[in-house]
N, C-alpha and C positions, 0 to 999 in steps of 0.2 A: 673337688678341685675344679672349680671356673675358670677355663682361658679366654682372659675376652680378647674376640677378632679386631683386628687395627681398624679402622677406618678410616681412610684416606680422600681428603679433599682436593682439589686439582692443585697441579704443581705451582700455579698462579699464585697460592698461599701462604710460601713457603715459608716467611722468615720474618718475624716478629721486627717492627719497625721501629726503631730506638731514635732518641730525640739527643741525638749528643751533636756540638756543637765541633768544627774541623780540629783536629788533632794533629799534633806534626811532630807525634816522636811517640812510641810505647811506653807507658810508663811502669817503673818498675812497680812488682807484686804485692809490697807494703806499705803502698802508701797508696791513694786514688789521686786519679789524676787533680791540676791545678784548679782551685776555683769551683769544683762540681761537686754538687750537693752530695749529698750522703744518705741511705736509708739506713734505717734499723729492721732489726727483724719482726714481724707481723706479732697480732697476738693469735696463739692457738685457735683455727676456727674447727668447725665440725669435719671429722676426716674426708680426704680427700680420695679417689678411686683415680688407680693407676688410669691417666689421659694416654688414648691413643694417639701415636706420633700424628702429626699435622692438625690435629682436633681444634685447637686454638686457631680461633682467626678474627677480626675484628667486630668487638662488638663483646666477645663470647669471656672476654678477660675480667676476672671477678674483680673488684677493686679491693685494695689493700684493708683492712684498720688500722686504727694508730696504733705503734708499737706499745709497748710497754716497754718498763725497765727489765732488765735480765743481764747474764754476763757478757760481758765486753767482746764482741765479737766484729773482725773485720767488717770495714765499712762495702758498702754495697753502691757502685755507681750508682747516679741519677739514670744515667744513658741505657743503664738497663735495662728499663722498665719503657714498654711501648710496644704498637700492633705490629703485623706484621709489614714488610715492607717488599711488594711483587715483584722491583724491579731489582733484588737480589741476585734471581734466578739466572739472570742475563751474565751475571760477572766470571772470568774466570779468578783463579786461587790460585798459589803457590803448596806444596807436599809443606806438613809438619815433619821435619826428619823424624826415625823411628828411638833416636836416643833424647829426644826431647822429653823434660819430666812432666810435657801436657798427656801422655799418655797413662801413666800408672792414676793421674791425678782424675781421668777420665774414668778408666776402668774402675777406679774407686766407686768415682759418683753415681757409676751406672749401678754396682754394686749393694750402693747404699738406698735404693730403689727408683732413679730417674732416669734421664737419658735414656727415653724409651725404644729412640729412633735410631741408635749406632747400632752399628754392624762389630761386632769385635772380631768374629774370622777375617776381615777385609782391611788394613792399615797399607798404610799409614790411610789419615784423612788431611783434605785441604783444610784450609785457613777460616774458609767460611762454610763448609760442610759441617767444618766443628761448631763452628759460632751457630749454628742453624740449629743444630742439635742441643746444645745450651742455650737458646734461647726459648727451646719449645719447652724448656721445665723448669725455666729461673721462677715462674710464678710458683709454681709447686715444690719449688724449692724454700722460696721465701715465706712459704702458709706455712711450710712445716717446721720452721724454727730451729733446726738441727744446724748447731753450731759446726758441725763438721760440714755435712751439706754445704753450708751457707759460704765459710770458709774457702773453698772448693773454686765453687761460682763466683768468686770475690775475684781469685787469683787467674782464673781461666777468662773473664773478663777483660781483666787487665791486659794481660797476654795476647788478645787478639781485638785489642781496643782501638789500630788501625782499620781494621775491616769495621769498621762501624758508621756511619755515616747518619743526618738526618733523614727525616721521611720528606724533604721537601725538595731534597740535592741529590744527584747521583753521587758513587762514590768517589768517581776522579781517580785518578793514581797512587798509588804503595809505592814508594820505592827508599833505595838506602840498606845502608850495611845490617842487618840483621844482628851478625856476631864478628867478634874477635876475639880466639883460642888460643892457648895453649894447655898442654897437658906433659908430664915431666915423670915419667914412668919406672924405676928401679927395683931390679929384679935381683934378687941372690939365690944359687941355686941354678940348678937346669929346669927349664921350664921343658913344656909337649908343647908339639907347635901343629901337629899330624892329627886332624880332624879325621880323615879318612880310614887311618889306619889302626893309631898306637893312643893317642889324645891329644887333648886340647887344653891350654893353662887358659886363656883369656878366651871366650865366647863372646860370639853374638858382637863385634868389634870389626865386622867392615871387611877381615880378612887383614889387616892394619897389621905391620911386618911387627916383631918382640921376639927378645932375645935376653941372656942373660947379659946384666949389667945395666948400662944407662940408654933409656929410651926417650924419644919425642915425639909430638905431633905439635904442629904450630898452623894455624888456618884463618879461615874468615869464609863467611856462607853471607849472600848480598839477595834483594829479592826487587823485583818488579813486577806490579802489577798494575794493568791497564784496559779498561772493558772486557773484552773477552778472555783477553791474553795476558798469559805470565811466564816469567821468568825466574830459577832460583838456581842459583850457582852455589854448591860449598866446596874450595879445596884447600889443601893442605901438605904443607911436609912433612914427610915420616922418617922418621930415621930409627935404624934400630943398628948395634953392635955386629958384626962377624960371630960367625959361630962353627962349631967343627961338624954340626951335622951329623945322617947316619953313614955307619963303617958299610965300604962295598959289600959286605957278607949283608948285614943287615939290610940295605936297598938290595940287593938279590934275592934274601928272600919272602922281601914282602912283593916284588914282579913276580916273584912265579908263585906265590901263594892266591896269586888276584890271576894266576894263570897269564899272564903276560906276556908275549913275546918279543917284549923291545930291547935286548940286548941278544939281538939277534944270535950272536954267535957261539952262544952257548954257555954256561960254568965253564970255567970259571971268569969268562968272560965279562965282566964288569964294566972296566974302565972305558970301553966305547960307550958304554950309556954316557958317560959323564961329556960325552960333544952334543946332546941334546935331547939324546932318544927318551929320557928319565922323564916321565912326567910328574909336573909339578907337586901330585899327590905324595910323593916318594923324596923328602929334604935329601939327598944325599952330600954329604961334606967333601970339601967344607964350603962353606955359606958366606959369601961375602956379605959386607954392610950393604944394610940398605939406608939410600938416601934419595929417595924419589919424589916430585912433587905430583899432588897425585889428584885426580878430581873425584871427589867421594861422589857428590851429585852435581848433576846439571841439566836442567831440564827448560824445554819450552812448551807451554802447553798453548790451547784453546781450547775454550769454554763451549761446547753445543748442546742446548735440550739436555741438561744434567750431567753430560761428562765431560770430562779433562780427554782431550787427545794430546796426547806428547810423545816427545823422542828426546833422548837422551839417558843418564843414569838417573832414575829414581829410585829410592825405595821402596820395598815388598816387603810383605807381611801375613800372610796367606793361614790363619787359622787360629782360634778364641785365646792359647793358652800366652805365658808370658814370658817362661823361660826359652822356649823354640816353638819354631813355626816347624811341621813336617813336613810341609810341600814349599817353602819359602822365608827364609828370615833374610835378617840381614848379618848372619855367621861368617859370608864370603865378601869379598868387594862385589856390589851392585855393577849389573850388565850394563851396555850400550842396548838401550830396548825402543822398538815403536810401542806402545801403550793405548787403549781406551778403555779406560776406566769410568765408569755409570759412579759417580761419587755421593751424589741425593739418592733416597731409597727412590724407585721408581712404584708405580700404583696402576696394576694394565686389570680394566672394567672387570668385574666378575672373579676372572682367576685369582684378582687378592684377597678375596673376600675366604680362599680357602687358604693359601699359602700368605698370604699377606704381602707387605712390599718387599721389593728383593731389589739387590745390588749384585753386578757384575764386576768382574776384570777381566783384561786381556792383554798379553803383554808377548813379543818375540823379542829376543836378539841375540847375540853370538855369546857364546862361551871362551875362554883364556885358558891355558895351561893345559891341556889337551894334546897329548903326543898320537893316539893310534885309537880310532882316526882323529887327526888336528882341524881344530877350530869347528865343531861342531855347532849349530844352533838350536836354541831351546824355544819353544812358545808353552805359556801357561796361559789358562779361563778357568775361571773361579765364579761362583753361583751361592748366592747366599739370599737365605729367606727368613723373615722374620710373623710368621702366623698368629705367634700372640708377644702382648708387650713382654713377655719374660720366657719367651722360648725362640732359641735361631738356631736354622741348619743349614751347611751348606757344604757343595761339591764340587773338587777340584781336581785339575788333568793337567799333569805336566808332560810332556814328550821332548827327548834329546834325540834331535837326528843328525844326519847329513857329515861333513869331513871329509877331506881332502883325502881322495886314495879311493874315497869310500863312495858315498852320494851326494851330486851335488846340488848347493843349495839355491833350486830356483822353485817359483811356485809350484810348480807340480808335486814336487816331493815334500812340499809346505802343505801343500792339500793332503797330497796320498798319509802325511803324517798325520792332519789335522782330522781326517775323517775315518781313517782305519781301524777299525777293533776288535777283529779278529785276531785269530790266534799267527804266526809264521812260523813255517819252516825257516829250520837250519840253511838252506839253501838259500830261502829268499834274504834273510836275515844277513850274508853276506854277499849280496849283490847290491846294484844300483839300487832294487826297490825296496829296499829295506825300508820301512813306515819307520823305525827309531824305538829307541827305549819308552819306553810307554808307563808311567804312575798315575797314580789316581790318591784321591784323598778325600775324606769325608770329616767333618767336625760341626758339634752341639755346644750350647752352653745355655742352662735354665738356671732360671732363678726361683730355689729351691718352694713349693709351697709352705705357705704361716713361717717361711723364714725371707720374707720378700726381702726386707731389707737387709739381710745379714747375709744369706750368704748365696753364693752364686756357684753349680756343677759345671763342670762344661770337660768336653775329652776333643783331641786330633786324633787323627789315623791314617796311614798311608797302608795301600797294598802296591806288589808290582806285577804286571801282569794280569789284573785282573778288573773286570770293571769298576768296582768300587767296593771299597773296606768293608762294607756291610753283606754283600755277596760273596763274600769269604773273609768270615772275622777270623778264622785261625791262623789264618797266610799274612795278617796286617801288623802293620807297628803302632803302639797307640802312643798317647801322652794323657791321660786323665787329671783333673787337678780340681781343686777344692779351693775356695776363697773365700775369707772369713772376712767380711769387709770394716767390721770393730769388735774386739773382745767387750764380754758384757765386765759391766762395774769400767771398763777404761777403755772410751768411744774414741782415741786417738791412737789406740793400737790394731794392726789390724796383720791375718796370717795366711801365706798361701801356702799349699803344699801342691805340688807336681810330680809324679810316679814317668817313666819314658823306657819303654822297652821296641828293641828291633830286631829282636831274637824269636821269633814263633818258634811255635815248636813241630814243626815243619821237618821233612828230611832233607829239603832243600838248603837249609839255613846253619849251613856250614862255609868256613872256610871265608866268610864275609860276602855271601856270592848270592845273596837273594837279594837287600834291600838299599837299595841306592848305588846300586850298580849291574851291571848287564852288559851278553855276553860279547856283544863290540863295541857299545859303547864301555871301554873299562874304567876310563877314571873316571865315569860314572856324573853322581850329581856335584861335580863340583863345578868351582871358576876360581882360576891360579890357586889351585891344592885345596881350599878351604868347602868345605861343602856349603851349600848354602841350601841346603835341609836342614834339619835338625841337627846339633852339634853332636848331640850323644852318638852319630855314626852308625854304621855298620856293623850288625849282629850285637847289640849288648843292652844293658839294662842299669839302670838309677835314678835320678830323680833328681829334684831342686827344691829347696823351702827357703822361705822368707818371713822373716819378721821386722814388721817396719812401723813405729812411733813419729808420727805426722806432728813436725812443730807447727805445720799451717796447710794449705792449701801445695803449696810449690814446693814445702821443706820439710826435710824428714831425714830419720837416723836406722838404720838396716840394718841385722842380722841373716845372711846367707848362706846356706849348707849346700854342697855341692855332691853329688855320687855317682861313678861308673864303671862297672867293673864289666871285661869283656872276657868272653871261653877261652879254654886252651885249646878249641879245635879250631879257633880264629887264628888268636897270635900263642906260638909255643909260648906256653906258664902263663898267659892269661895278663893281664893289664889290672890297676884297683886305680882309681885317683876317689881324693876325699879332697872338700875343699871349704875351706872356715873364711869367709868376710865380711867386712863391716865398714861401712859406707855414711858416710853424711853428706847432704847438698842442704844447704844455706845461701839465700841471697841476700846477699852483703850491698851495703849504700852505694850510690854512684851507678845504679843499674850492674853490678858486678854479681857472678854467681863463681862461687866455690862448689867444685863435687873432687872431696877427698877419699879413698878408701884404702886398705890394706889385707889382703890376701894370704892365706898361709895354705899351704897345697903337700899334701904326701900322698905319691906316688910309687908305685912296682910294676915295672917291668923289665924282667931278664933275660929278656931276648933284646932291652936295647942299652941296659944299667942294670947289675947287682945288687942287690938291697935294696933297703927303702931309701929314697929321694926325698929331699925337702927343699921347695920352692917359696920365697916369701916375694909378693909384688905391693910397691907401694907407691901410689898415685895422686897426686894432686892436679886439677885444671882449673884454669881459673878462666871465667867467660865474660868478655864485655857485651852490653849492647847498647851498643851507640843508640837507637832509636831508628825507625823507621820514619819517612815524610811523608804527608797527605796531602792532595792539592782537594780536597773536599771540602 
């Protein structure tokens, strides 16, 4: 088994310089844009040896041969094909939200053995982080003839064929309405809405309010970009039904199972929780409608030597797998954060030559839904490294501190959090100097040998309390997953499997009270109720699989299995949810995309409903995009 070490040329090289002429709108996925040539795909030359990221640079570009005939496969811009262009480096980029389908279509391609230079622990990516990265392997994409491939890099082109610009012009300004949403959501049946506690019907959804009956969202997400700087705004109305919520017996006793003392007054004292003290983790009924306009993101960045500095809501993404991030998804509605994020891999003399290039994050800001102590603050830093082109690891620290009552949040206690990692006493732990809940997290992902292009391992893990998952793997949570990037005999099907446990087998890990929560921070890792860990929660164990038939590059049809079932030394008689759906996204003429799916969900739990539960959710959205403007 050969890993060969990356080799990395100065940042000056970054990005392959493409000859496309000014552009003043995106063009949709199926068609290339107006008037520009077209390639086909190469004829087979002698195999090619995985390129280490940045290795192409002018001059070093094989040139094409004429294609030959073969089967009918998307066209391939002109604009694609060209050197690199150094004055890239200089721009800043807009986040790809994390429910964009550039992401699965990515993960694919990196899968199918390219895209040498992403980070898959590290999401979302900009605009032209991604295009940098697809540009370093469209030539080796194009040698190798793989209609899936190829397909891939057709539609991911397309899609970011605003950031493109000649090698003669700067890029000039992005701007203009990105999308315009709707999504028309109907539920029959009692859904789980209690990530924390009891489950979850809908994941990985923003924390976006649903209830049984008729649901909405309706939105628009708008972007500018201009030399350094950018801007991306997405919001949206939400609306979801009233609901009855949990009975005061039941929010009683999932507070004092979590050891709680917010109804202060005792059993069977309840009903004062209901003037505020309940924290958001805890639905208790009933549940008025929601109809809030709400800004899912918005961010303003600037571009410096390789990172995005911003403030505002963006999305996180914090670790290789696809059904949950452990130290960070997008499960909850995204924070109010300051941010610097290293978004190009970086290359520092000598030390990459062992670990190779690496990517950072950094990210503080306040947490929501937090009763005792309220309004706590979070910061995450994330460290990922990439050593060879088919092996990355990287390590992640999240700490919740600070809360009103409790310690307040000024730099000192920002430091004493940020640098502390020693063990605390019970005493310090409730005083001013409490350092904060303190996690850690470790995640790999290799692409397996003699099966480069098929399939790809990769695992998350979080511990709490301890330096990191691999200095005590018995005390951690994992998520392991397997990705099969095409079945053989049918190069258009492709299967992931995901395994998620948070249950070690610990004497600790009862009662929900080890992982993703602690002992004054109690509602633990969430923002307004939703965790934004991993959705599987608190002490339990299942999984996710997928099966998904790729009609193109950007469109495809899904099979999804859902599973988690939690102890009855958690919640009395234990919790089961199973969950069957099936999904299609199709982009439809006019720049329109349809993503339809339908859910069917049985659940148990008799500590909150008798018998078994059946849930059905059925969704339609339908997405405009107007186009994006270039003054390039």
């Amino acid at each position: 088994m050969n890993l060969r070490h990356i080799r990395i040329i100065s940042l000056t090289g970054l990005l392959l310089p493409l000859s496309l002429s000014a552009q003043t709108a995106t063009t949709p996925p199926s068609a290339p844009p107006a008037g520009v040539q077209t390639l086909s795909p190469p004829t087979p030359g002698p195999p090619l040896q995985s390129m280490p990221p940045y290795s192409n640079h002018p001059g070093s570009i094989p040139s094409l041969s004429p294609p030959t005939p073969g089967p009918p496969l998307q066209s391939i811009p002109a604009y694609a094909i060209g050197d690199q262009n150094k004055d890239n480096e200089h721009y800043g980029s807009a986040y790809i939200p994390l429910d964009s389908w550039v992401y699965p279509a990515m993960l694919r391609l990196y899968s199918l053995g390219y895209l040498d230079s992403i980070v898959l622990g590290l999401r979302p990516y900009t605009r032209l982080s991604a295009l940098h990265a697809i540009q370093l392997s469209q030539q080796k994409i194009l040698a190798s003839n793989d209609e899936q491939a190829i397909g891939i890099l057709n539609d991911l082109l397309h899609e970011l064929a605003p950031e493109i610009h000649p090698t003669t012009a700067s890029r000039g300004s992005i701007y203009g309405a990105d999308s315009l949403y709707t999504r028309v959501l109907g539920i029959s049946g009692t859904p789980l809405r209690d990530s924390y506690n009891i489950g979850q019907t809908i994941v990985n959804d923003y924390g976006r309010p649903y209830q049984q009956g008729f649901n909405d969202i309706t939105g628009f997400s708008a972007l500018g970009e201009s030399g350094r700087f950018s801007l991306y705004v997405r919001g949206e109305y939400q609306h979801s039904p009233a609901a009855p919520g949990y009975s005061a017996a039941l929010a009683q006793y999932l507070l004092t199972t979590e050891n709680q003392t917010l109804c202060a007054a005792g059993p069977p004292a309840v009903p004062p929780c209901t003037i505020g003290n309940v924290p958001a983790t805890v639905p208790l009924g009933p549940l008025p409608a929601q109809n809030p306009f709400r800004l899912v993101e918005a961010t303003l960045s600037g571009h410096i030597w390789g990172h995005e500095i911003s403030a505002g809501k963006s999305d996180e993404w914090m670790g290789p797998a696809f059904g949950g991030g452990m130290a960070y998804s997008n499960n909850a509605e995204d924070i109010y954060s300051f941010r610097i994020n290293r978004v190009e891999p970086l290359h520092i003399p000598l030390l990459s030559r062992l670990i190779g290039p690496m990517r950072y994050d950094f990210m503080v800001g306040s947490l929501k839904g937090h009763t005792h102590p309220n309004a706590p603050w979070v910061h995450a830093e994330k460290f990922s490294f990439r050593p060879t082109v088919n092996f990355e690891f990287g390590f992640e620290r999240t700490v919740i501190w600070g809360g009103e009552g409790h310690v307040p949040i000024t730099f000192g206690s920002f430091f004493r959090s940020f640098f502390n990692l020693n063990d605390t006493s019970l005493a310090v732990k409730n005083s001013n100097r409490d350092p904060g809940a303190r996690f850690s997290a470790f995640d790999m992902s290799y692409r397996l040998p003699f099966l480069r292009h098929w399939v790809t391992f990769y695992t998350d893990s979080e511990a709490h309390d301890d330096v990191t998952p691999p200095s005590a793997p018995r005390r951690a949570a994992y998520r392991p997953g397997l990705y099969l990037s095409h079945v053989p005999g049918l190069p258009k099907l492709d299967l992931r499997v995901e395994a998620v446990s948070t249950d070690p087998g610990v004497s600790r890990s009862v009662n929900g009270q080890f992982n993703y929560i602690e002992a004054v921070q109690q509602d633990g890792y969430t923002n307004k109720g939703f965790l934004f860990g991993d959705w599987i929660g608190r002490e339990a164990k299942g999984g996710q699989a997928w099966l998904t038939w790729h009609l193109s590059g950007s469109q495809s049809v899904q099979i999804e299995y859902l599973n988690k079932k939690t102890p009855t030394n958690f919640i009395a008689g234990g919790t089961t949810q199973n969950q069957f759906k099936a999904e299609t996204l199709l982009h439809l003429p006019k720049n329109l995309e349809m993503d339809a799916w339908v859910q069917v969900e049985g659940w148990k739990a008799p500590i909150y409903m008798t018998g078994r539960q059946t849930d059905i959710a059925t969704a339609v959205q339908i997405t405009w995009h107007p186009g994006l403007h270039t003054t390039h």
